[in-house]
N, CA, C and O atoms as a CHARMM CRD file, in Angstrom:
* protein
*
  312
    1    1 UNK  N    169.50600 108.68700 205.59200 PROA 1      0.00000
    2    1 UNK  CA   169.37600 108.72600 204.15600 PROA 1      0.00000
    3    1 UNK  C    167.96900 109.17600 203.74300 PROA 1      0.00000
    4    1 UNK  O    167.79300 109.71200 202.64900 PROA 1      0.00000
    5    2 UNK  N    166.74500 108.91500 204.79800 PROA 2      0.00000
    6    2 UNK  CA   165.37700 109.79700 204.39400 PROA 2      0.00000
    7    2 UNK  C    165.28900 110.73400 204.00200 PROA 2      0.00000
    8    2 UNK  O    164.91000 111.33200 202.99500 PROA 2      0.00000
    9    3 UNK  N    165.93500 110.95200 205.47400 PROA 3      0.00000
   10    3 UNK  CA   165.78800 112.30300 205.61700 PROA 3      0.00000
   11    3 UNK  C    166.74900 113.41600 204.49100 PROA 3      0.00000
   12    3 UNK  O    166.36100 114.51900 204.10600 PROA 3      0.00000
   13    4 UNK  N    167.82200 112.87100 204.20000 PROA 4      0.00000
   14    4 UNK  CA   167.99200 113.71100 203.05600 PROA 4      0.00000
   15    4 UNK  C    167.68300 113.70600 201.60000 PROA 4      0.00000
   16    4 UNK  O    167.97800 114.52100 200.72600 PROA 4      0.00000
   17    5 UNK  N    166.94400 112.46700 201.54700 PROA 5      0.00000
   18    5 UNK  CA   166.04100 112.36500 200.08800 PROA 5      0.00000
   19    5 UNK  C    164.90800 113.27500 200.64900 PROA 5      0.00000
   20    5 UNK  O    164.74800 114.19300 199.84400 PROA 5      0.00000
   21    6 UNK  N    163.86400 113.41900 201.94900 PROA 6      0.00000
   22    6 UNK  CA   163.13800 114.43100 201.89900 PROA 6      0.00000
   23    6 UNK  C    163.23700 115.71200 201.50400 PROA 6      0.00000
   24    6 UNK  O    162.38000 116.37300 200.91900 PROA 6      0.00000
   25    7 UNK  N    164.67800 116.14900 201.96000 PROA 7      0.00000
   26    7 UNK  CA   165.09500 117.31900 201.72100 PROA 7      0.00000
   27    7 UNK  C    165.59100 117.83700 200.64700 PROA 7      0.00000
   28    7 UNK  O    165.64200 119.02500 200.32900 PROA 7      0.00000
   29    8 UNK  N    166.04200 116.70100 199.96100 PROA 8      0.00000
   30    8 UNK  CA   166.46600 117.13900 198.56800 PROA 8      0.00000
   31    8 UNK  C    164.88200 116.94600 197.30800 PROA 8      0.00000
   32    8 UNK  O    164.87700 117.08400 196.08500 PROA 8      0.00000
   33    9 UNK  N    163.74400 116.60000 198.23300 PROA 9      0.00000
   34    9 UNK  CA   162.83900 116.38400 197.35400 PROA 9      0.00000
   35    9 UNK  C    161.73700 117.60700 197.41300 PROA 9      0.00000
   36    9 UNK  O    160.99500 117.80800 196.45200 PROA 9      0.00000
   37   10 UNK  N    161.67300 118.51500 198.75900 PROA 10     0.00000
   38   10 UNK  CA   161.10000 119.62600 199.02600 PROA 10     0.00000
   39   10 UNK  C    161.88500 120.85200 198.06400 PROA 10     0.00000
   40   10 UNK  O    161.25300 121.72500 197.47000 PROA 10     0.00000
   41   11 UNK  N    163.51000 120.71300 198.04200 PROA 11     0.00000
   42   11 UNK  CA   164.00000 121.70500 197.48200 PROA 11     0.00000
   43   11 UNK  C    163.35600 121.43500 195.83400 PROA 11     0.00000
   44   11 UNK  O    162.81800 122.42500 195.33900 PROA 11     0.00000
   45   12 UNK  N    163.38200 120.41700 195.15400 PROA 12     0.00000
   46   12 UNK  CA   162.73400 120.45100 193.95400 PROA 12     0.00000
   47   12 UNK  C    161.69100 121.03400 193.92100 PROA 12     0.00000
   48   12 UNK  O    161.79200 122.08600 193.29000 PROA 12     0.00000
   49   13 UNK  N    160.14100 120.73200 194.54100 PROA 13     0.00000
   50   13 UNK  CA   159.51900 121.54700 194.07300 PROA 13     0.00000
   51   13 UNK  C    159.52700 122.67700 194.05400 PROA 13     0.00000
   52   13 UNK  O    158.98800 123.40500 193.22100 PROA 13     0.00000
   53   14 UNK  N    160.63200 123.20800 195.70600 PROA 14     0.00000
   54   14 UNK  CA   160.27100 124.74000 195.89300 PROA 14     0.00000
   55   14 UNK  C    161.04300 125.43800 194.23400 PROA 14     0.00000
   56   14 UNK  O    160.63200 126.34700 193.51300 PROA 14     0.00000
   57   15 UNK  N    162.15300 124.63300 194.11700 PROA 15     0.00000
   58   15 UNK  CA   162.53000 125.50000 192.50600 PROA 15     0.00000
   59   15 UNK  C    161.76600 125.44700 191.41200 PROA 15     0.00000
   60   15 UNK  O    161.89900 126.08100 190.36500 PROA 15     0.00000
   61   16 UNK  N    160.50000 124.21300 191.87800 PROA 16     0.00000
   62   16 UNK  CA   159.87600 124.01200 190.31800 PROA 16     0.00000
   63   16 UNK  C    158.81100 125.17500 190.60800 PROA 16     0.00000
   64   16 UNK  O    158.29200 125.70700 189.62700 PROA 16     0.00000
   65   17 UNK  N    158.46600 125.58700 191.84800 PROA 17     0.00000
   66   17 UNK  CA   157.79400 126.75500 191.76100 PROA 17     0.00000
   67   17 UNK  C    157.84200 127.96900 192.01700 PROA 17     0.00000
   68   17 UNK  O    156.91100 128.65000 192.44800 PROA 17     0.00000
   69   18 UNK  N    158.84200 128.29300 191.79000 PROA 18     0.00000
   70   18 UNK  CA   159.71400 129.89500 191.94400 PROA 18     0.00000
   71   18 UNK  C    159.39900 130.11600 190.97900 PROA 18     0.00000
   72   18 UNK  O    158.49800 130.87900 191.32600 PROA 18     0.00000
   73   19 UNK  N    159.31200 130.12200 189.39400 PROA 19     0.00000
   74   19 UNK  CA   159.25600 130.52900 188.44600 PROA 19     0.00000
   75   19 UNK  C    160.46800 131.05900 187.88200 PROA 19     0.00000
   76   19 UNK  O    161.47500 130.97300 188.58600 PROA 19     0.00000
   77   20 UNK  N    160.61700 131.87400 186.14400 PROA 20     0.00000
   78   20 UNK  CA   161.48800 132.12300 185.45200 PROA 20     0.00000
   79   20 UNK  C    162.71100 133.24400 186.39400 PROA 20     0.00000
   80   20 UNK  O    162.14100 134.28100 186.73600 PROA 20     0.00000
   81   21 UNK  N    163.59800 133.21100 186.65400 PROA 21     0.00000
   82   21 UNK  CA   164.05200 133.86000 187.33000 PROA 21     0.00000
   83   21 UNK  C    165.32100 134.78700 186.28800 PROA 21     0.00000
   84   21 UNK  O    165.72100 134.04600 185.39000 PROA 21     0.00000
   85   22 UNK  N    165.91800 136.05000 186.25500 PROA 22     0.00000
   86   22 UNK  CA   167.19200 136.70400 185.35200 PROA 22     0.00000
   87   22 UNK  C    168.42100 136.23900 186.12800 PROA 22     0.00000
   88   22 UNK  O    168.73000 136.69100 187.23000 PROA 22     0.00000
   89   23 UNK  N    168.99100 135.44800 185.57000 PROA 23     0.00000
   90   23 UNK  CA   170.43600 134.83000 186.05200 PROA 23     0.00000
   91   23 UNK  C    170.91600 136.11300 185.85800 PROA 23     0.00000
   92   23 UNK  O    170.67500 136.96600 186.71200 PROA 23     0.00000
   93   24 UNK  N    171.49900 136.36100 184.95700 PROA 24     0.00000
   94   24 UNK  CA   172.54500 137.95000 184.47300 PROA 24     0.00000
   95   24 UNK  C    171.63600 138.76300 183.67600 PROA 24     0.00000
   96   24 UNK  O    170.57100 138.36100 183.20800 PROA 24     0.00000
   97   25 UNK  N    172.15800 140.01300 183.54400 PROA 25     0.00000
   98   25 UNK  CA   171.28100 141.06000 183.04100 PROA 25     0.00000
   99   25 UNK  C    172.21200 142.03600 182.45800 PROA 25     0.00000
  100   25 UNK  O    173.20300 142.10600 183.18600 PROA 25     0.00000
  101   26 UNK  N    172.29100 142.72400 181.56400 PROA 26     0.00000
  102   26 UNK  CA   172.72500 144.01500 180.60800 PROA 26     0.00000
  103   26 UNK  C    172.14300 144.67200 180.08800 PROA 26     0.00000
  104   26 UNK  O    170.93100 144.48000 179.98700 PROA 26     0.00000
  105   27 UNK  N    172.80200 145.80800 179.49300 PROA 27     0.00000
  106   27 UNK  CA   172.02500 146.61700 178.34300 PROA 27     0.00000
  107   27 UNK  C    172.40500 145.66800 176.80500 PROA 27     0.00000
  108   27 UNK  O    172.45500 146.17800 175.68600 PROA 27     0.00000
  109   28 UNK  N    172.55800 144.72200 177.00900 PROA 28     0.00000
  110   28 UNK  CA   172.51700 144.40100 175.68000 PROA 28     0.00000
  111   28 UNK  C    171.94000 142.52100 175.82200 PROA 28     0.00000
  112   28 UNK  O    171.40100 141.85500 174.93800 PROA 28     0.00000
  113   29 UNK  N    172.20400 142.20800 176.84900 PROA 29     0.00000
  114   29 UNK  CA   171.44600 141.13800 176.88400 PROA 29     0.00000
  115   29 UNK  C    171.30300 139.90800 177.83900 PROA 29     0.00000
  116   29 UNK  O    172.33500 139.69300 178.47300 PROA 29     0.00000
  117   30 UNK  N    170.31500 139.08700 178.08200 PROA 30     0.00000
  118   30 UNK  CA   169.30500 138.59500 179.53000 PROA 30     0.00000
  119   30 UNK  C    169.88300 137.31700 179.39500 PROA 30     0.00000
  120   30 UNK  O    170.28400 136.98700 178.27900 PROA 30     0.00000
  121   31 UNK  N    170.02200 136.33100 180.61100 PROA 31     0.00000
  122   31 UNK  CA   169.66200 135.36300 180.38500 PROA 31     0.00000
  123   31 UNK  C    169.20300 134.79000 181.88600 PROA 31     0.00000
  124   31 UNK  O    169.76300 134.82800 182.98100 PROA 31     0.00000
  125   32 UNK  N    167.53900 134.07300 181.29700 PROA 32     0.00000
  126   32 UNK  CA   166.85900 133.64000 181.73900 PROA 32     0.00000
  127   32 UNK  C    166.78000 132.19000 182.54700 PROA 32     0.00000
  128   32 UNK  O    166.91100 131.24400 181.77000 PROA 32     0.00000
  129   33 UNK  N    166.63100 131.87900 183.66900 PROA 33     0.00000
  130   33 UNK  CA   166.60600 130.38900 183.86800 PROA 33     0.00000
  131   33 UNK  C    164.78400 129.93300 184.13600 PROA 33     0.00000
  132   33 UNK  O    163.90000 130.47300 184.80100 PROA 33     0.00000
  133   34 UNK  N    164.80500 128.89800 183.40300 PROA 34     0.00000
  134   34 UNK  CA   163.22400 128.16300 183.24900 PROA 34     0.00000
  135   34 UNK  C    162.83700 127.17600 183.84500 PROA 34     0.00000
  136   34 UNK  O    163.90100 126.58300 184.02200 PROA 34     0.00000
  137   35 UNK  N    161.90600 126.44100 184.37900 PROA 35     0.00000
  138   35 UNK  CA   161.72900 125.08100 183.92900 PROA 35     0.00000
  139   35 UNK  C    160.85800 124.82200 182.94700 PROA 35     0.00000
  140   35 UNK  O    160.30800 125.76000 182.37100 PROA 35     0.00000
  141   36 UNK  N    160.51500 123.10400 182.49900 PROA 36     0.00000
  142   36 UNK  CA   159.95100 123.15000 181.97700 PROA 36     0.00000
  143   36 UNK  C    158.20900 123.26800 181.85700 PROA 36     0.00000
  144   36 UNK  O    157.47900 123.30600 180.86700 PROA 36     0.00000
  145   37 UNK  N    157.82800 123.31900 183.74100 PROA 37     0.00000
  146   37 UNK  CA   156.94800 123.87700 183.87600 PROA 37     0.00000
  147   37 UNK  C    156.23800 125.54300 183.44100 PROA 37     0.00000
  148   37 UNK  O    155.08400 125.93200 183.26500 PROA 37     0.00000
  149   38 UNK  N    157.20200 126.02200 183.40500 PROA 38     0.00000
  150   38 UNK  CA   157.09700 127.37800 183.28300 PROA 38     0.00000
  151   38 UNK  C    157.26800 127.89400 181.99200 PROA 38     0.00000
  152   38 UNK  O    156.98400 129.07100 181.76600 PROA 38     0.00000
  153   39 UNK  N    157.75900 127.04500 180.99500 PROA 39     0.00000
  154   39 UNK  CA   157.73300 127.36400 179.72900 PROA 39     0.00000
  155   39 UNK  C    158.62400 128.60100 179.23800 PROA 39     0.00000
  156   39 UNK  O    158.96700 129.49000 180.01700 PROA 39     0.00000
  157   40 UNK  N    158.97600 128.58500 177.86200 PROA 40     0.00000
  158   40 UNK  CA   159.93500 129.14500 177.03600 PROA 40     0.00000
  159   40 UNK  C    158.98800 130.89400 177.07700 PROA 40     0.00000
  160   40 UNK  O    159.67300 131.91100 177.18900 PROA 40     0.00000
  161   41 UNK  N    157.46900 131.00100 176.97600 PROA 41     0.00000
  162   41 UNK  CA   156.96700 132.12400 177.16300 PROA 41     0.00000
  163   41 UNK  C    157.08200 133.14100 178.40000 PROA 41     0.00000
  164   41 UNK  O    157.08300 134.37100 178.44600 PROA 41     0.00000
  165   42 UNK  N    157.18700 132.05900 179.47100 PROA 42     0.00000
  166   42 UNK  CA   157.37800 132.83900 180.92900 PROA 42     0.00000
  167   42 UNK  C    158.77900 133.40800 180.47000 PROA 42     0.00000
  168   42 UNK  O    158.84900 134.51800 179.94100 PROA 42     0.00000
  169   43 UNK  N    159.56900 132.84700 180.62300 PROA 43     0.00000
  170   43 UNK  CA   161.05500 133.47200 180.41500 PROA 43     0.00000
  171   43 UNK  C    161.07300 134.77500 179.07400 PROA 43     0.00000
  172   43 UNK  O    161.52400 135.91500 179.18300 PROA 43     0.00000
  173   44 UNK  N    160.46000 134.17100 177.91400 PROA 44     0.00000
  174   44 UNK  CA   160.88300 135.61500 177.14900 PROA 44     0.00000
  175   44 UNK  C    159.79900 136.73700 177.79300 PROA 44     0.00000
  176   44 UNK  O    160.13600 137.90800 177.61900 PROA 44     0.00000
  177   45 UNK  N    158.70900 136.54200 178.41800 PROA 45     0.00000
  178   45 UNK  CA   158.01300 138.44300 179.11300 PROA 45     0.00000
  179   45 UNK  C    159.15400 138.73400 180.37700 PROA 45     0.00000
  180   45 UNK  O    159.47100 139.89000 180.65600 PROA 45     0.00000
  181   46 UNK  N    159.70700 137.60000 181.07600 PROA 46     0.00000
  182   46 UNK  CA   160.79800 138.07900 181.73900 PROA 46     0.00000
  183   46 UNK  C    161.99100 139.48600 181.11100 PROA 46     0.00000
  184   46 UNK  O    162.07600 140.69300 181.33500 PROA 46     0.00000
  185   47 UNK  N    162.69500 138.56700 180.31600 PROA 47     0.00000
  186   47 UNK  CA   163.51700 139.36000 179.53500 PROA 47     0.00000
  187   47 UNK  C    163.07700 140.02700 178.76300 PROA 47     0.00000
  188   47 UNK  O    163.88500 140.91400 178.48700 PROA 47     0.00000
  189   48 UNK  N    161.95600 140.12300 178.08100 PROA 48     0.00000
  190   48 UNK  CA   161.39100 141.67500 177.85000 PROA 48     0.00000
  191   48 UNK  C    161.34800 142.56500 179.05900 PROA 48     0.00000
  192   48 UNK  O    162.08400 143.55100 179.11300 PROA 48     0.00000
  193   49 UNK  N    160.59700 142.29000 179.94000 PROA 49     0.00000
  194   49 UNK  CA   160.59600 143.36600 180.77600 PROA 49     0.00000
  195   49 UNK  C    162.04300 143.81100 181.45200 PROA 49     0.00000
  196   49 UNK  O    162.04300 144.69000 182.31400 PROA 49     0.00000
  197   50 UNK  N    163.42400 143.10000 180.98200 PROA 50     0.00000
  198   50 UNK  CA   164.67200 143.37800 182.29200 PROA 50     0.00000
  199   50 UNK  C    164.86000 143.82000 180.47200 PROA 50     0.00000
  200   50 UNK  O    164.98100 145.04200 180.38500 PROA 50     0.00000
  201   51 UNK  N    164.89200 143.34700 179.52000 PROA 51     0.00000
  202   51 UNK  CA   165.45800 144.64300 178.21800 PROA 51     0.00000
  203   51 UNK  C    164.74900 146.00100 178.16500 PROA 51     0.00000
  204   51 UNK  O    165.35100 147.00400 177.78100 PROA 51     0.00000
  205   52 UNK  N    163.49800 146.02600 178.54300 PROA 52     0.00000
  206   52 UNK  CA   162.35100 147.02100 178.70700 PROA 52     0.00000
  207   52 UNK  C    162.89400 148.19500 179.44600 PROA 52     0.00000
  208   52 UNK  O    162.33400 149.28700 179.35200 PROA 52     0.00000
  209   53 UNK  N    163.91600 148.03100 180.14800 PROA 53     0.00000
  210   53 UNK  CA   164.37500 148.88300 181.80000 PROA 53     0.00000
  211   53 UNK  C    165.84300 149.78700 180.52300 PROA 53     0.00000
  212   53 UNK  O    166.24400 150.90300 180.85400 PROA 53     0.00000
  213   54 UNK  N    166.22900 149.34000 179.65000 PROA 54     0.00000
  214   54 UNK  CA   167.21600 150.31300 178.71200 PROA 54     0.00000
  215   54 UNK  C    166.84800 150.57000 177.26500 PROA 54     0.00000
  216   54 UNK  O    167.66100 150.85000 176.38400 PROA 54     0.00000
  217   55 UNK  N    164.97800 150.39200 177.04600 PROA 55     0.00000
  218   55 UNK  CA   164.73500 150.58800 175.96100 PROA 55     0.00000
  219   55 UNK  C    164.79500 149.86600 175.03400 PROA 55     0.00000
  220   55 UNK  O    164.99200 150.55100 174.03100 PROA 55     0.00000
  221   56 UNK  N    164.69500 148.20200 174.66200 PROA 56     0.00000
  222   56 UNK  CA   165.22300 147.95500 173.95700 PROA 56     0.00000
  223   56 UNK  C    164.15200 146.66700 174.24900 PROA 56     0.00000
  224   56 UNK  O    163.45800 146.63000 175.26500 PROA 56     0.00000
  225   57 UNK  N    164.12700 145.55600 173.13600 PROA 57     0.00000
  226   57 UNK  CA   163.32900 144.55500 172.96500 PROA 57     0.00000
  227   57 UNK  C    164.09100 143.41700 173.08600 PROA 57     0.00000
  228   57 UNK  O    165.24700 143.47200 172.66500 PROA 57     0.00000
  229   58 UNK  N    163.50900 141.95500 173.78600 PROA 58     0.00000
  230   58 UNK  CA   164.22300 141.04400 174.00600 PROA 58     0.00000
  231   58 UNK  C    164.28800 140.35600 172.59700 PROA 58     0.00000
  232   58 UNK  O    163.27900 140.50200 171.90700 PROA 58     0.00000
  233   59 UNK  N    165.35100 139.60900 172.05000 PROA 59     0.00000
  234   59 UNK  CA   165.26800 138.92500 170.99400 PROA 59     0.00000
  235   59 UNK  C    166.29900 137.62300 171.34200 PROA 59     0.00000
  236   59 UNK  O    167.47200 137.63400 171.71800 PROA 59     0.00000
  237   60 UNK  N    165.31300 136.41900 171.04100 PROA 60     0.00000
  238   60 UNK  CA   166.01500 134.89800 172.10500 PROA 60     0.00000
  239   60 UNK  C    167.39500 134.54700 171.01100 PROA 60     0.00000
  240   60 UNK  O    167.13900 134.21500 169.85400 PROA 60     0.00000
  241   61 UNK  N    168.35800 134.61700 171.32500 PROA 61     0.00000
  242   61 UNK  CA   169.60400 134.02100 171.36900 PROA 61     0.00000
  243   61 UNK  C    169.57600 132.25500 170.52900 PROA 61     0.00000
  244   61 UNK  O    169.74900 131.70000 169.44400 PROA 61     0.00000
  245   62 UNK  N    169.24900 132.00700 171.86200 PROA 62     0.00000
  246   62 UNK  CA   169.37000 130.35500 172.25600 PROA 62     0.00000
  247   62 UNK  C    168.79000 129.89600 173.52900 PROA 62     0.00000
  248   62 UNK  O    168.60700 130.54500 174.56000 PROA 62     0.00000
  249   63 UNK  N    168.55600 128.76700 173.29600 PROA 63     0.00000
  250   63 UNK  CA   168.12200 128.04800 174.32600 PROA 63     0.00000
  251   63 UNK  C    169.54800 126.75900 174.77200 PROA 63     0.00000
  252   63 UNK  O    170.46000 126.44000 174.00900 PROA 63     0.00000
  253   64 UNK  N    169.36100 126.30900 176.00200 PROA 64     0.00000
  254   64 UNK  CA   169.82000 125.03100 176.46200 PROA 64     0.00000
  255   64 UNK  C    169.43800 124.64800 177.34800 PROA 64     0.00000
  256   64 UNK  O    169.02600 125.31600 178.29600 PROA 64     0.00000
  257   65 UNK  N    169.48900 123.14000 177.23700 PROA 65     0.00000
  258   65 UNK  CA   168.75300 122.33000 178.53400 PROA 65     0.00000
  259   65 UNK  C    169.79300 121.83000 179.47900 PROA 65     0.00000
  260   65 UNK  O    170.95000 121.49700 179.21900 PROA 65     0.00000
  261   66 UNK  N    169.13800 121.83900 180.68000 PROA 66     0.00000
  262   66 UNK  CA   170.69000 121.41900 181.49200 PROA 66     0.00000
  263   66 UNK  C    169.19100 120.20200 182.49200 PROA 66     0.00000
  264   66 UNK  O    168.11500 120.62800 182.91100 PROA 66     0.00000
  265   67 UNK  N    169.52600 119.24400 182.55200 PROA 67     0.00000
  266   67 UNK  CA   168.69900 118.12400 183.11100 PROA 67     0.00000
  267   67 UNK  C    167.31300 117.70100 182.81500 PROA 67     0.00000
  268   67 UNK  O    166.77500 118.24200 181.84900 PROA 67     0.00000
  269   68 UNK  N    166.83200 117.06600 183.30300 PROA 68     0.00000
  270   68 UNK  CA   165.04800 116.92900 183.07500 PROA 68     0.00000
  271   68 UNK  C    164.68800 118.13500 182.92700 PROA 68     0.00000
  272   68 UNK  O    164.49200 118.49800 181.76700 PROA 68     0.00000
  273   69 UNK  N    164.52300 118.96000 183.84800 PROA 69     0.00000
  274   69 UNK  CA   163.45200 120.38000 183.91100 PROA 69     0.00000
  275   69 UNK  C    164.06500 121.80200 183.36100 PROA 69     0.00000
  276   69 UNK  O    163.59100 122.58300 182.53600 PROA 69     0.00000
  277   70 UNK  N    165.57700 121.87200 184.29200 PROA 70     0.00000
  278   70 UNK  CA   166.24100 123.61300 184.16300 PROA 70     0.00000
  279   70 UNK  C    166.60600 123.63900 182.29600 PROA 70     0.00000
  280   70 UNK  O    166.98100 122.84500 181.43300 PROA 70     0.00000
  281   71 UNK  N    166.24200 124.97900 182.40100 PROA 71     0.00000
  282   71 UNK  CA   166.61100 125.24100 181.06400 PROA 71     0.00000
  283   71 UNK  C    166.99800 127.11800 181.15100 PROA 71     0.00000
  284   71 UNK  O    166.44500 128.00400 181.80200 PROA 71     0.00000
  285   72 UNK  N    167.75400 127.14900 180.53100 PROA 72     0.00000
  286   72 UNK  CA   168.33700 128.72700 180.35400 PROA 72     0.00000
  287   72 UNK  C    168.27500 129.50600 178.63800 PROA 72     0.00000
  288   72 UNK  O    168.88200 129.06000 177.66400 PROA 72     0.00000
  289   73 UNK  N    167.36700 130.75900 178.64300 PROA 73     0.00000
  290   73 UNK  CA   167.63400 131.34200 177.56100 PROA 73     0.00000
  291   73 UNK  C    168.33700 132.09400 177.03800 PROA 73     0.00000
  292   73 UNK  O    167.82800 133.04300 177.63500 PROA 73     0.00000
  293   74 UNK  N    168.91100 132.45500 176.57500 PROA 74     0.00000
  294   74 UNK  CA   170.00100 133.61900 176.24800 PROA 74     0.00000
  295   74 UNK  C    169.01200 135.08700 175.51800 PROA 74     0.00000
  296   74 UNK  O    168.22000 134.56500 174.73400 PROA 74     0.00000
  297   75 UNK  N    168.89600 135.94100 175.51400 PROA 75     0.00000
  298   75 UNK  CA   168.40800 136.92200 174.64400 PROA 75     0.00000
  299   75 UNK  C    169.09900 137.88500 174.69700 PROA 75     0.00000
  300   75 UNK  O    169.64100 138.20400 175.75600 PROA 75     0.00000
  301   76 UNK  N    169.28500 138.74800 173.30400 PROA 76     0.00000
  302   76 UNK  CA   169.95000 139.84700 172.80500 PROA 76     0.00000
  303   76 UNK  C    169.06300 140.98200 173.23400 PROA 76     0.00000
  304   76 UNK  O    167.90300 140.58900 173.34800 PROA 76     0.00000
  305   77 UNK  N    169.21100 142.22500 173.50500 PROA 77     0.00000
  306   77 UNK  CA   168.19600 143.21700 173.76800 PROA 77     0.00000
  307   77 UNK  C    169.00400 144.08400 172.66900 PROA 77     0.00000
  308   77 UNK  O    170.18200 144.44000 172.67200 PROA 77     0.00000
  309   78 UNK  N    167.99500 144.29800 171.75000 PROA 78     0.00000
  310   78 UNK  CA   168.47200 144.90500 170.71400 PROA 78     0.00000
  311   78 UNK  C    167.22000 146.45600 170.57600 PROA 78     0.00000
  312   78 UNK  O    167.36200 147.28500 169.67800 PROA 78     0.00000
């Protein structure tokens, strides 16, 4: 039972420090996964730069929180 609380406690940080990552991607619009280390700003220069790739500017959707930390943005690339 340590040993898999160790392991399930290394995988946390390694996700708390991966940073904003593009779950899905389009020409019309991103969505971002966060924590709350990484903040709502990391994620929208993300999805600017994956709307940036068809011309077009990220504009945030929505937000939702899914536990303590993960959070996902939605943005329109308009």
């Amino acid at each position: 039972m340590a040993r898999l609380l160790m392991v399930a406690s290394v995988l946390v940080v390694v996700a708390a420090c991966s940073g904003p990552t593009v779950v899905e991607s389009s020409a019309t619009a991103v969505t971002v996964r966060y924590t709350t280390m990484d903040g709502i700003e990391a994620a929208t220069r993300l999805a600017q730069a994956a709307c940036a790739a068809h011309h077009k500017t990220a504009r945030l959707r929505n937000a939702a929180n899914f536990g303590l930390t993960d959070r996902y943005a939605h943005f329109d690339c308009v």
